[in-house]
Every structure is written in structure tokens, then in C-alpha cells.
C-alpha positions in Angstrom: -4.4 24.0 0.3 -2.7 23.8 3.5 -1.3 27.2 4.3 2.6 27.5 4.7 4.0 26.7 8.0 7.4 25.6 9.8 7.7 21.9 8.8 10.3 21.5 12.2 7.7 23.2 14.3 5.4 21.0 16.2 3.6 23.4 17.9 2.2 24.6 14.1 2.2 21.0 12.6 -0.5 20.5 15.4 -2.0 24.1 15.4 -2.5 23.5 11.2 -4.4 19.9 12.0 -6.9 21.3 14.5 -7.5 24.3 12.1 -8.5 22.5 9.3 -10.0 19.8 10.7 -12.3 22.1 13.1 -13.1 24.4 9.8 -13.7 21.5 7.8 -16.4 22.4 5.7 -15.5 26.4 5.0 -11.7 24.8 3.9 -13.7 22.2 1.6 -15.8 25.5 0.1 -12.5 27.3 -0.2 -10.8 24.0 -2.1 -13.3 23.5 -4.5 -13.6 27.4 -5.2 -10.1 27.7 -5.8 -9.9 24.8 -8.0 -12.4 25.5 -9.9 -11.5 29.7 -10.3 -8.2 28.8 -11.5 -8.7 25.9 -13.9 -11.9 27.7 -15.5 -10.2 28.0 -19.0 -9.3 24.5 -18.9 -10.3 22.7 -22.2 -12.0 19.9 -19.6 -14.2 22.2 -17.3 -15.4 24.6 -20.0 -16.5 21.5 -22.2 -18.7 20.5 -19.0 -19.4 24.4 -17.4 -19.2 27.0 -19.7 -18.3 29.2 -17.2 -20.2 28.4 -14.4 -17.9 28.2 -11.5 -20.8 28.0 -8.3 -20.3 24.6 -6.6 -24.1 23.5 -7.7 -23.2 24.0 -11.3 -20.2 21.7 -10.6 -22.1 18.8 -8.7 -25.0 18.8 -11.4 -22.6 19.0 -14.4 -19.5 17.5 -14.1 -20.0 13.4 -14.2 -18.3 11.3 -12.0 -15.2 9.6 -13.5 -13.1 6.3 -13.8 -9.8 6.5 -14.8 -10.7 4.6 -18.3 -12.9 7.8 -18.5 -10.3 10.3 -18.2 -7.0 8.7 -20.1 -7.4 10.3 -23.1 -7.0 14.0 -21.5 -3.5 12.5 -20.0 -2.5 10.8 -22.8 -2.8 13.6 -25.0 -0.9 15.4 -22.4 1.9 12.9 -22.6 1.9 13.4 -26.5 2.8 16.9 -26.1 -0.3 19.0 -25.5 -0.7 21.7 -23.3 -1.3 21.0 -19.4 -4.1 23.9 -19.6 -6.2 20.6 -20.8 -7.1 20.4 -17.5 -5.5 22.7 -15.0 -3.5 26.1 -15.2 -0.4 24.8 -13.8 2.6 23.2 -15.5 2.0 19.0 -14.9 6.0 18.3 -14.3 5.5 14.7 -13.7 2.8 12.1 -14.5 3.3 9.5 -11.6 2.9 5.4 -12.2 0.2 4.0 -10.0 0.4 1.3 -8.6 -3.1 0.4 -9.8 -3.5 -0.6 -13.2 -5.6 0.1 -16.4 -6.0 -2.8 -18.9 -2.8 -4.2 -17.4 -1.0 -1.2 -17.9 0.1 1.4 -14.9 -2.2 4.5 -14.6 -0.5 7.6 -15.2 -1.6 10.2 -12.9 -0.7 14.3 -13.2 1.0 16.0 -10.6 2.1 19.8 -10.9 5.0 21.4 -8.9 2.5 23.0 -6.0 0.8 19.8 -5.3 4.0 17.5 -4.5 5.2 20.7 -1.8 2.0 19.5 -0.5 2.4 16.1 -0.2 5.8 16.6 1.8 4.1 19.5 4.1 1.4 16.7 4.5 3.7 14.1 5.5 5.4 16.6 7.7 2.1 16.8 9.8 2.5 13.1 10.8 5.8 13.5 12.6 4.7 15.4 15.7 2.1 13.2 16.2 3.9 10.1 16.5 7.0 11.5 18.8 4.5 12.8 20.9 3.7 9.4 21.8 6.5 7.2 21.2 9.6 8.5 23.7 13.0 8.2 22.7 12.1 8.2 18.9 14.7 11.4 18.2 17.5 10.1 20.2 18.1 7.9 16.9 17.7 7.9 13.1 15.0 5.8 11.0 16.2 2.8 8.6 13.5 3.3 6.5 13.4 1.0 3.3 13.1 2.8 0.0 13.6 2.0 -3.5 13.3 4.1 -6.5 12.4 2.7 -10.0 13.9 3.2 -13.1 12.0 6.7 -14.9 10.5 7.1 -18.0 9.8 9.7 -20.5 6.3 10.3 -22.4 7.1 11.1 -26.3 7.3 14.9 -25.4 9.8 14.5 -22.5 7.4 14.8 -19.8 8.8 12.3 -16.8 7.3 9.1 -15.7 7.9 8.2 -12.2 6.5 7.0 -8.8 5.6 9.1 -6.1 8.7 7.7 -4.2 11.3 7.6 -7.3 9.4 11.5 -7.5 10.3 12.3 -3.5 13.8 10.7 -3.8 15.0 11.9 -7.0 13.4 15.7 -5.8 15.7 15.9 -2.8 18.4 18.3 -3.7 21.6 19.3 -2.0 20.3 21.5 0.6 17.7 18.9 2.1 20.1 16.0 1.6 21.6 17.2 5.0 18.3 17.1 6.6 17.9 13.9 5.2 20.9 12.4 6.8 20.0 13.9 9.5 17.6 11.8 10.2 17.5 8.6 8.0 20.5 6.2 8.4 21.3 5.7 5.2 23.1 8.4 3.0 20.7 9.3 0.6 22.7 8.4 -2.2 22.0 5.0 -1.8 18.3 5.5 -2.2 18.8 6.7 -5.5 20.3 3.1 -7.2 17.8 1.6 -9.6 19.2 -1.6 -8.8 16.7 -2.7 -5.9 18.8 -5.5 -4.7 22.2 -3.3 -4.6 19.8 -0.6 -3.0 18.6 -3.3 -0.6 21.6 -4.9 0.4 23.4 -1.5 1.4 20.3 -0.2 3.2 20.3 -3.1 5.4 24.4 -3.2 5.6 24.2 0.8 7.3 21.4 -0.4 9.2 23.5 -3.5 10.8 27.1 -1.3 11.5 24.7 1.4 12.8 22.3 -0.7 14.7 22.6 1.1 17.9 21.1 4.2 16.5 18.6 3.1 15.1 15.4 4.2 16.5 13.1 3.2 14.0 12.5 0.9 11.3 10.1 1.4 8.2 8.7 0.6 4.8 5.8 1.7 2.3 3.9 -1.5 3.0 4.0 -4.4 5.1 4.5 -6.4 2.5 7.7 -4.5 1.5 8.8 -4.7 4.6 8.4 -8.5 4.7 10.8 -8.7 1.6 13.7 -6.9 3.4 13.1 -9.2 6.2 13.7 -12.1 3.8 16.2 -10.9 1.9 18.2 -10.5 4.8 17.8 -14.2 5.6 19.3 -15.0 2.1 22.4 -12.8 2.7 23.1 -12.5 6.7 26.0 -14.6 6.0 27.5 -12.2 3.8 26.6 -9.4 5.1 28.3 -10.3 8.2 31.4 -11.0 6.0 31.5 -7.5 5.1 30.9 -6.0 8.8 34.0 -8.4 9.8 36.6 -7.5 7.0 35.4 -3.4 6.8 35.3 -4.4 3.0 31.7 -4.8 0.7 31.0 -7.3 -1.9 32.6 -7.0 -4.7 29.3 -7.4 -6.6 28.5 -4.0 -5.1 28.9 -1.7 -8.2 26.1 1.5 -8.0 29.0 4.6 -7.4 26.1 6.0 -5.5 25.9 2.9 -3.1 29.7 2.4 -2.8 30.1 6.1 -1.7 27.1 5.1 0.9 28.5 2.2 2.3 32.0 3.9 2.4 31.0 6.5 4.6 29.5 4.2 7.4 32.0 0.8 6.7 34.7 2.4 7.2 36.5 -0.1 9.5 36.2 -4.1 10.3 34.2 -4.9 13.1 34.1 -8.7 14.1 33.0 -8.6 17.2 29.7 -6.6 15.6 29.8 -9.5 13.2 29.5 -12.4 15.6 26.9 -10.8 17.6 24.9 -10.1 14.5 25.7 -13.8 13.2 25.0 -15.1 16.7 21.1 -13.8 16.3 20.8 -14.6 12.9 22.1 -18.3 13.6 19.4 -19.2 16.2 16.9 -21.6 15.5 14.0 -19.6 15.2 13.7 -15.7 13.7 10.8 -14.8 16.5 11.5 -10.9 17.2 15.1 -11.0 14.7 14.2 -7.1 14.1 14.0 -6.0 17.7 17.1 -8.2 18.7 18.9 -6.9 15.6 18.0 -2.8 16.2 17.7 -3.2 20.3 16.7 0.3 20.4 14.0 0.5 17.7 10.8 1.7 19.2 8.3 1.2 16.5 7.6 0.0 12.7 6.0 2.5 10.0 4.1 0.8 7.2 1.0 0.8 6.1 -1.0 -2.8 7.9 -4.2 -1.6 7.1 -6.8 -2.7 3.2 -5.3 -5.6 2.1 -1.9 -5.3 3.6 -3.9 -6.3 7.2 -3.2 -10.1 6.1 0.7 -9.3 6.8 0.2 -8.2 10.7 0.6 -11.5 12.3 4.0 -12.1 10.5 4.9 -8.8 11.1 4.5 -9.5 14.9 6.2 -12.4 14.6 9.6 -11.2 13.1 9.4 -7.8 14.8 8.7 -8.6 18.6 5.7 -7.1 19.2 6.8 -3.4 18.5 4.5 -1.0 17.7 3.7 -1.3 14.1 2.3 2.5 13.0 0.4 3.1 9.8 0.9 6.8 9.2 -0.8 7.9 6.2 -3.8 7.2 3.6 -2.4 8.2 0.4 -2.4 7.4 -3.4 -0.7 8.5 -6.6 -4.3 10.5 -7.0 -4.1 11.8 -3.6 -2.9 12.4 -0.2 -5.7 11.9 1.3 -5.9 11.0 5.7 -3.7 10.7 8.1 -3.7 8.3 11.4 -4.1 10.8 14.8 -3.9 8.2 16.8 -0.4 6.2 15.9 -0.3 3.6 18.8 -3.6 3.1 18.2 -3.7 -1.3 17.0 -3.6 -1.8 13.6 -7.7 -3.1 13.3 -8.5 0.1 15.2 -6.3 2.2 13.0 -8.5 5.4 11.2 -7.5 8.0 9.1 -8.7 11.6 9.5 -9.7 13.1 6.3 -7.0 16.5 6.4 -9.7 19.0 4.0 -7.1 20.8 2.4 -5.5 18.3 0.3 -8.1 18.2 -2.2 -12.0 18.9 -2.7 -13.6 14.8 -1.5 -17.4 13.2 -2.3 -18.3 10.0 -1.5 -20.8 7.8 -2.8 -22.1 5.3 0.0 -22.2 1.7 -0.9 -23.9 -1.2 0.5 -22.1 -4.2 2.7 -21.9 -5.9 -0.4 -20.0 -3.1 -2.0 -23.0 -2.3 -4.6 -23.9 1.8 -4.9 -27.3 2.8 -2.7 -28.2 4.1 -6.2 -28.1 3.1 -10.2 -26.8 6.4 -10.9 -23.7 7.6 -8.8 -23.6 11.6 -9.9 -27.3 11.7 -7.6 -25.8 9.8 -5.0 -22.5 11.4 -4.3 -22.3 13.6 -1.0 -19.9 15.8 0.6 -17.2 15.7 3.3 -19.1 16.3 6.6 -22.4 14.7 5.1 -20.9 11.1 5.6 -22.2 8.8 8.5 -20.7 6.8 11.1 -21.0 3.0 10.0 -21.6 3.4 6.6 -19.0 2.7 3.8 -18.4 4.7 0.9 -16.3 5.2 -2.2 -14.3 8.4 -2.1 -14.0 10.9 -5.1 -11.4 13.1 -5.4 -11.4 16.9 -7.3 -7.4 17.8 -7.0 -5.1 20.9 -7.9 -3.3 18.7 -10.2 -6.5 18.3 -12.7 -8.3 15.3 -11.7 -12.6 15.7 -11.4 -14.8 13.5 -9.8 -12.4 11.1 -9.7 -13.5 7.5 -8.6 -10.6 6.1 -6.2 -12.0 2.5 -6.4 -11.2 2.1 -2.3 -13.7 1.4 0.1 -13.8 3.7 3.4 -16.5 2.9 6.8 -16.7 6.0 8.7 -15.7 5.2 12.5 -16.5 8.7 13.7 -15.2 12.3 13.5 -12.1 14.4 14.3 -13.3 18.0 15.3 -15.5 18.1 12.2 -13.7 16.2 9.9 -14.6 12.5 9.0 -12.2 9.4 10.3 -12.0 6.0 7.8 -11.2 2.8 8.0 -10.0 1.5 4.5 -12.5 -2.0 3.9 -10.4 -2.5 0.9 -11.2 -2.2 -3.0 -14.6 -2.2 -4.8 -13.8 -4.6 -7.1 -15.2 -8.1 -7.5 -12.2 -10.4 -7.2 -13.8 -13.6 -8.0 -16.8 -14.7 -9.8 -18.4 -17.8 -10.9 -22.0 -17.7 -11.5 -23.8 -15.5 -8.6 -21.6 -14.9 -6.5 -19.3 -11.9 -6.4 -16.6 -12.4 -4.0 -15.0 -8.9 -2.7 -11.1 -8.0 -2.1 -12.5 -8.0 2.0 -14.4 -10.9 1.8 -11.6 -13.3 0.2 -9.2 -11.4 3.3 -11.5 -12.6 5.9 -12.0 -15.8 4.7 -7.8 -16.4 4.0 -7.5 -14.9 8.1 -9.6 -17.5 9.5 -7.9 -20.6 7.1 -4.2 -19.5 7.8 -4.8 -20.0 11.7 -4.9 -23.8 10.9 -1.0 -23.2 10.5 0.1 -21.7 13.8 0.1 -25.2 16.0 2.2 -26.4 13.4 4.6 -23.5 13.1 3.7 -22.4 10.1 2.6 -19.1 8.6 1.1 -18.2 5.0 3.8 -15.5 3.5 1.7 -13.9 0.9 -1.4 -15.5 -1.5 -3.2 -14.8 -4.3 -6.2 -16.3 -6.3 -8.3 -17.0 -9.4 -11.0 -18.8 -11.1 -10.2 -21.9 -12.9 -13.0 -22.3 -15.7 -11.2 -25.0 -17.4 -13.8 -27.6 -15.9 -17.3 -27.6 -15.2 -18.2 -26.0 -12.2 -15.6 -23.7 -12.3 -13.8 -23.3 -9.2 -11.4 -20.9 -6.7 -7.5 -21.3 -6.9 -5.6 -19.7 -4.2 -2.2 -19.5 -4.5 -0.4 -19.8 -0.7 3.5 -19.4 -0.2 4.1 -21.0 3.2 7.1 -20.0 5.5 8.1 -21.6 8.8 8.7 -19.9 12.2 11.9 -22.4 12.8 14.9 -22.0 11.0 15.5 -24.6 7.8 12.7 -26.5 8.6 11.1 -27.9 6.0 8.0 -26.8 4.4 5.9 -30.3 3.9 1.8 -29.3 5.3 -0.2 -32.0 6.5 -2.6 -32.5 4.0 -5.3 -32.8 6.3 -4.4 -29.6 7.6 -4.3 -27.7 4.2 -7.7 -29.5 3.0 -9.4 -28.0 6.5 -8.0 -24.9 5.3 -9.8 -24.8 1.7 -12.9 -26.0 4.2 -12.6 -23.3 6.2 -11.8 -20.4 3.4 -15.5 -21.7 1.8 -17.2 -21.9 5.4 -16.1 -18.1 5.3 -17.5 -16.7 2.0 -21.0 -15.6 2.1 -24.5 -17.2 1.5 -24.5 -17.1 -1.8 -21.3 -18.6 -2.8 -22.4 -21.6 0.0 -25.6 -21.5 -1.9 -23.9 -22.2 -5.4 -21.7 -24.9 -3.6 -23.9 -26.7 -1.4 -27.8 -26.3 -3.1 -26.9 -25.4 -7.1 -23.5 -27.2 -7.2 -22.7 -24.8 -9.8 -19.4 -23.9 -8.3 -16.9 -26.7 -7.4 -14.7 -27.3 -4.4 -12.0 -25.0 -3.7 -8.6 -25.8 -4.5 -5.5 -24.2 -2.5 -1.6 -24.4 -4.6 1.4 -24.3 -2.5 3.5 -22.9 -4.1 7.8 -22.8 -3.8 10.0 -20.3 -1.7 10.3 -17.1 -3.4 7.1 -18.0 -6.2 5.7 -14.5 -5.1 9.0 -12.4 -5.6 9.5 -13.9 -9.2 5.7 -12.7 -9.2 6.9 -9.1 -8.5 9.2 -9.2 -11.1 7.4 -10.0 -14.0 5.1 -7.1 -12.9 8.2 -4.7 -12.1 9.3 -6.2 -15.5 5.9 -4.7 -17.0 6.2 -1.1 -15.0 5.4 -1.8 -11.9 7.4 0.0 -8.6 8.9 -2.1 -6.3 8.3 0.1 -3.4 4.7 0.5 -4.3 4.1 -2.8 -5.5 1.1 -4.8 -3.5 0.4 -8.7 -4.1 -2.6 -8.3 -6.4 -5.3 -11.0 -4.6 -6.3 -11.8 -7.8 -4.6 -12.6 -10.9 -6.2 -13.0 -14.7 -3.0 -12.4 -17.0 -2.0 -15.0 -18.6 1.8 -14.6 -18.1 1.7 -14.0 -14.8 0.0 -17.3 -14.2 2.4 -19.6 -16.0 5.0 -17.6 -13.3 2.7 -19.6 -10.1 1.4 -22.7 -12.2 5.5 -23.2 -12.8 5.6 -22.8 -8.7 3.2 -25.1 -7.8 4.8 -27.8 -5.5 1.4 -29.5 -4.0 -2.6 -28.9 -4.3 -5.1 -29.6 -1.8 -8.8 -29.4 -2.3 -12.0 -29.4 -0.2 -13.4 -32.7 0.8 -16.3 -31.3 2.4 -19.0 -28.8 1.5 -19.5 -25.6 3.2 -22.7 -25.3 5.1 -25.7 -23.5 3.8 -29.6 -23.1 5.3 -32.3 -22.1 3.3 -33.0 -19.5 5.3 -30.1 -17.1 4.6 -31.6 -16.7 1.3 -33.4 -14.1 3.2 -31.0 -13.1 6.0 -28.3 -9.9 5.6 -24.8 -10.9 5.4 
């Protein structure tokens, strides 16, 4: 664990970093001792050591896990049953992933110990990032965060996510610190309503504008929403700054004691330079013209929210856009040294203390090195530069050999402690016949297609895919919302334009898809739906709707449930398909990718 220090102290934020990062493999010994000596009695480590606590025991016994492999310990403790199924500690909370099982959100334990932490963890980050961005304390951060109605399990136990967890945890004492430094009151944070949280986060923001040194989100993606819900309601927001009175739609007591303690007086001349920028043809660099003093953006641009940075540069002006942390529900797990650093460079530093990590390597193609992963699974400071791997996670909170699913390439070292890029998931997205057709793979291939927009001053806003089946050869479907860098313009693509694009998405994908489309002709052209304005927000509902979290909610980059596809299908305002076929030599049959 991370020993206790000064949170407000950057001198030991940074002294703590360099001592476990420099010590890396003693503090990995000492984790997995500790975990292991205290959760001994546990119904799930006796059942697998019978007492045999020495790390060699643990590696040869203990089986690598999937969630699906593990839900029945949690859902028993959900019923009622005794934490001590798997660790010694009270679990006070079982956080909502924002991956899924069968459809349904994971639920993940977390006891009282491990979210203190989480927050010391994130605390780490801060020094790091004012060291190199000047001016960042003269203001306050309008960070966007929404929490999401709980839940309780039959006996009582909470459901929540990790950021409904943080908000919902900060009591009296820190809600001074908080507004300390955020510029909403925290009592906005805590509406369930997202679009009464929303509007009022971005209505502080505005009045407060001039102190407002940084802007921020969980994800690019999130970040992207605020950005377009404030084109919907500008106009009335402005309304509001001009009369010193909010919407009367505007009901949360929580958000209306908010808002009353920064609109506390009408400001039109405020409101007519706001309306002035929001009015202009184009909404190039809105976010740095609206906050003039904002010197970066914090969300994550890294995995699959990379596909977001080019609109992200577009609306925010070129600042800095800083992706602070690798976490999970399962995990904190790195954290970017380097915060300035561009966001295809950025690497996270493994921080050792957080929880006992393995990692199986896998190939390019995101197959395991080996048919059995237990034999194949290695420790922290045994990973290599270059090589990609899955990373498996022992934690206070009672997960084992947990399989995280991501994908991480090894860029180098820290001191002694490993530093990741995230490729994206393990998971096939698509599949026909033999190909296999990875999260990264359909990424790169979307990158290349969408640049086919820019001379005609449009950009893709978010996209998602499946296989259609329904005819024979089954073919891709990706689903592309389309937004335009001019004001009201409308949204009509050249069709030439979007059939080069399904070209160019199939010149992308590797050999053997070529193969099957070119040679076997067992996979048929690729087809791209434009879909309406908005088609991927009424997609976030209807998974909200089914327990996702709004803050934590990601695109998915493929979709297979049934409902959620009549929700795009009922979208679809044009299709395009491939009218050529990709390119494939006989010789790559033999070539790496």
C-alpha cells in the first residue's frame, strides 16, 4: 500500500513516487505478502492454498481469472454473505463497471482502505502536472462530473460507480477543500439528473470564466458531450447570465443552492460576449475563447478514446490535453509522469503499491504466447520493452489473478517500474469467417477513413460497428455520426467521399480480412450508416437506461444487442458501401502484420 503522507505536500507526493517506483520489486513482494497474510482465512484462498501463503504456492495454485469466473463469490456477497469470502475487510461498496458481463454491469468489491487509496493515488498526479503547467493554481478546475443514481444489493450493500462513490464520499470537512479548488459547489455534483447537473456545471463555469484555470472530464468522449450540449443551450444559458435568474426548469435543491451562490446578479455585458463567441460561424477553439485563461484539458485521449483527439483539438484550441491516470473499477493502476507529454506518446508508470500486477504477453494479433495462461504469466519488472501484454491484478479488495481484458506495450521503465501504453482491449470486435478484427485494428483503420472529411469540413463525432449476417457474405456495418466544423451547415457527404471512406477502412484491416475479400470473397463489401445528430446520445441512454454511468460510459465499438441496434438502424439517414476491393498479394499469406 502506499504509506501515509501529506496529500497538499509536493515535496512527499514526489518523494513517495520515486520510492516506490525505485523499490519496485521489494514493494511488489511486500503487496502480495500482505495480501495474502491477511486474507488467508478467506473461503476463496484456502479453497486454492490450504495455507500456503509463499508467493510460489500462490503462482502455481491460484488460476488466473475472468470475471465470469469469479461472479458467483460477489454475488453471493451481494445476497448477504460474509465479505471474509474473499478478504478480511468489510466490502462497503461493490462498484458498477463500466465493462459488462452478459450485458449486465460487473460489480466489483471495494473495502473502505482501498478507496483512501485511490484518492492518495490521485493525489500523486497533482504535483506533477503544476510542476509543468504555470499558472494552473491561480484558478479553479471546471471539471465535468456526473453521479448516477445508486443501487442496493438484496442485503443493503451499495451499488455505485467509482465517481457516484468519490462524490457521494465527500463529507462536510473536504467539501471546503473541494470548493476550494473546483468551480462548482459540490452540491451540484451530487444531482442524479445529468442534464440539470450539466447545465449548472457549465452555467458556474460561464459567470466564473475568468477563473477558470482548467477544464476537465473522465473521458474525451464525455467531454465532447458537454461541448455539445452547450451548443444546444448557449442561448439560454446566456438568458440566465443576462437576467441573474435560472431556468425555471431548474429544480434539483442541490443545484439551485449551486447556481444561487455564483448567479447572484445579472450580467449582460458577460452575456453578449459569451453570445458573441458562441454566434460565430465556426466553433474552432470555442473552449479556449470561452475560459481565456484555461491552460490545459484533463481526460483520458488514450485506448479507444484516441479516436476523439482531433475533435478535441479542434473545439479546444490546441491546449494541452493531459491524460492523468490508468485506472479501472478493478484498479488504480498507472499514472502519466510525463503530463505535457502528446497524447500518442502518453505512458503510464505502473505505481507498485496499488496492487500485486502479472502480465501475460500476447502476440501483435492479441493471441497469448502460450495455450495455457497460468505458465505464461510474469511479474512486474519481468516485462519487456516492445512487447504487449494483458495485465492481472491481485487487490486488497479481494480480487485474484484477475484478467483486466486491456492490452498494454511496454515503452520503457521509470526507475525500476514498467511504463504502458494502453493498445486497447483483447477482445475480437468483428468476425466473419477468418478474420478476427481487434478494438485497435478497427481504430486504425476508422483514423485513416475519417481524414477523407477534413477538406470538406467535416469531422466523424463518434462510431460504432457490427456484422451484418443477414446476407451471404456477411459483411462490416459501421455506424458514423458526422458533425461539421461551420456553424448550421448542413450535414449532406459526398457520396463519393463516404464510399472512398468504406475503401479505405478495408485497405486498412489486415491480410487476412483482404484475403477473405479480395481471393475467398467470403466476406462482402463494407457498408458505412450515417446516422442523425444526436443517434449516439439516445445510444447512451438506452445503456444508462440498462445501468450504465454516464460519467464512465465509453461508445462500445461494437454493438451485438438487439435493442440497442433498432436505437441506430431507427438513425440511419444514408448508407454507403465499397465499390472497390481492397488490395491483397499472395505473398502476405506469409508476411507478419
Amino acid at each position: 500500500m502506499l504509506p501515509k503522507f501529506d496529500p497538499t505536500n509536493s515535496k512527499a507526493c514526489l518523494s513517495i513516487l520515486e520510492d516506490v517506483t525505485t523499490n519496485a520489486k521489494q514493494v511488489q513482494d511486500s503487496v502480495l505478502e500482505a495480501i495474502l497474510s491477511r486474507n488467508a482465512q478467506t473461503e476463496y484462498l484456502k479453497g486454492f492454498l490450504n495455507g500456503q501463503l509463499d508467493k510460489q504456492s500462490f503462482k502455481n495454485n491460484l488460476p488466473v481469472v475472468t470475471y465470469e469466473d469469479y461472479s458467483s463469490y460477489i454475488d453471493r456477497i451481494a445476497n448477504g454473505e460474509s465479505s471474509d469470502l474473499i478478504c478480511d475487510r468489510p466490502i462497503i461498496v461493490l462498484l458498477v463497471s463500466s465493462g459488462t458481463s452478459g450485458g449486465v454491469p460487473k460489480l466489483i468489491p471495494m473495502t473502505q482502505e482501498e478507496l483512501g487509496q485511490r484518492m492518495l493515488f490521485s493525489s500523486l498526479q497533482r504535483p506533477l502536472i503544476s510542476k509543468q503547467i504555470e499558472g494552473l493554481s491561480e484558478g479553479k478546475s471546471l471539471s465535468f462530473f456526473f453521479v448516477t443514481r445508486e443501487g442496493q444489493t438484496a442485503s443493503g450493500l451499495m451499488v455505485r460507480t467509482m465517481i457516484t462513490c468519490v462524490l457521494k464520499m465527500v463529507d462536510s470537512a473536504n467539501k471546503d477543500i473541494w470548493d476550494q479548488v473546483q468551480i462548482s459547489p459540490h452540491g451540484i455534483y451530487t444531482c442524479e439528473d445529468t442534464t440539470q447537473s450539466m447545465y449548472c456545471q457549465l452555467l458556474c463555469g460561464l459567470v466564473q470564466r475568468e477563473n477558470v484555470s482548467r477544464l476537465g472530464a473522465p473521458f474525451a468522449s464525455s467531454f465532447l458531450k458537454v461541448i455539445k450540449f452547450l451548443e444546444d443551450h448557449w442561448n439560454e444559458l446566456c438568458s440566465n447570465i443576462r437576467t441573474g435568474i435560472v431556468s425555471v426548469w431548474i429544480t434539483d435543491p442541490q443545484c439551485l443552492s449551486g447556481v444561487g451562490k455564483i448567479l447572484t446578479a445579472p450580467n449582460p455585458e458577460l452575456a453578449s460576449l459569451i453570445e458573441q463567441e458562441c454566434s460565430k460561424t465556426s466553433w474552432e477553439a470555442i473552449v479556449r475563447r470561452l475560459w481565456p485563461n484555461a491552460k490545459c484539458i484533463e481526460a483520458v485521449v488514450t485506448g479507444s478514446m484516441a479516436q476523439y483527439i482531433p475533435m478535441m483539438d479542434f473545439y479546444c484550441g490546441g491546449l494541452p490535453l493531459v491524460s492523468s491516470f490508468y485506472a479501472s473499477s478493478e484498479c488504480f493502476l498507472g499514472l502519466n509522469l510525463n503530463p505535457l507529454s502528446k497524447p500518442s506518446d502518453v505512458a503510464y508508470t505502473i505505481i507498485p503499491s496499488m496492487a500485486y500486477f502479472e502480465f501475460i504477453e500476447v502476440e501483435k494479433d492479441h493471441q497469448e504466447t502460450s495455450h495455457d495462461p497460468i505458465k505464461n504469466v510474469i511479474d512486474l519488472v519481468d516485462v519487456k520493452v516492445g512487447h504487449d501484454y494483458e495485465p492481472v491484478i491481485t487487490t486488497y479488495s479481494g480480487l485474484y489473478r484477475y484478467r483486466l481484458g486491456d492490452v498494454l506495450r511496454v515503452t520503457g521503465f521509470y526507475n525500476n517500474a514498467p511504463e504502458f501504453q494502453v493498445v486497447g482491449r483483447k477482445k475480437v470486435v468483428l468476425s466473419i469467417d477468418m478474420d478476427k478484427t481487434y478494438e485497435e485494428d478497427l481504430l486504425k483503420a476508422v483514423t485513416n477513413a475519417k481524414l477523407l472529411l477534413e477538406p470538406h469540413d467535416l469531422m466523424l463525432t463518434d462510431f460504432t460497428s457490427r456484422v451484418d449476417s443477414s446476407s451471404f457474405p456477411g459483411h462490416y456495418v459501421l455506424y458514423w455520426e458526422l458533425g461539421s466544423k461551420l456553424k448550421d451547415a448542413k450535414l449532406e457527404p459526398d457520396p463519393e467521399v463516404m464510399e472512398e471512406c468504406c475503401f479505405t477502412v478495408e485497405e486498412s484491416l489486415d491480410s487476412i480480412y483482404r484475403k477473405g475479400r479480395k481471393n475467398d470473397k467470403n466476406i462482402g463489401p463494407l457498408e458505412i450508416k450515417v446516422v442523425k445528430r444526436g443517434a449516439f446520445d439516445e445510444l447512451m441512454n438506452f445503456f444508462v437506461s440498462r445501468g450504465s454511468s454516464v460519467s464512465q460510459y465509453k461508445t462500445p465499438r461494437a454493438v451485438t444487442n438487439e435493442e440497442a441496434l433498432k436505437v441506430l438502424e431507427a438513425s440511419v439517414v444514408s448508407k454507403f458501401v465499397s465499390r472497390k476491393t481492397p488490395s491483397w498479394e499472395l505473398h502476405e499469406l506469409h508476411s507478419s502484420r
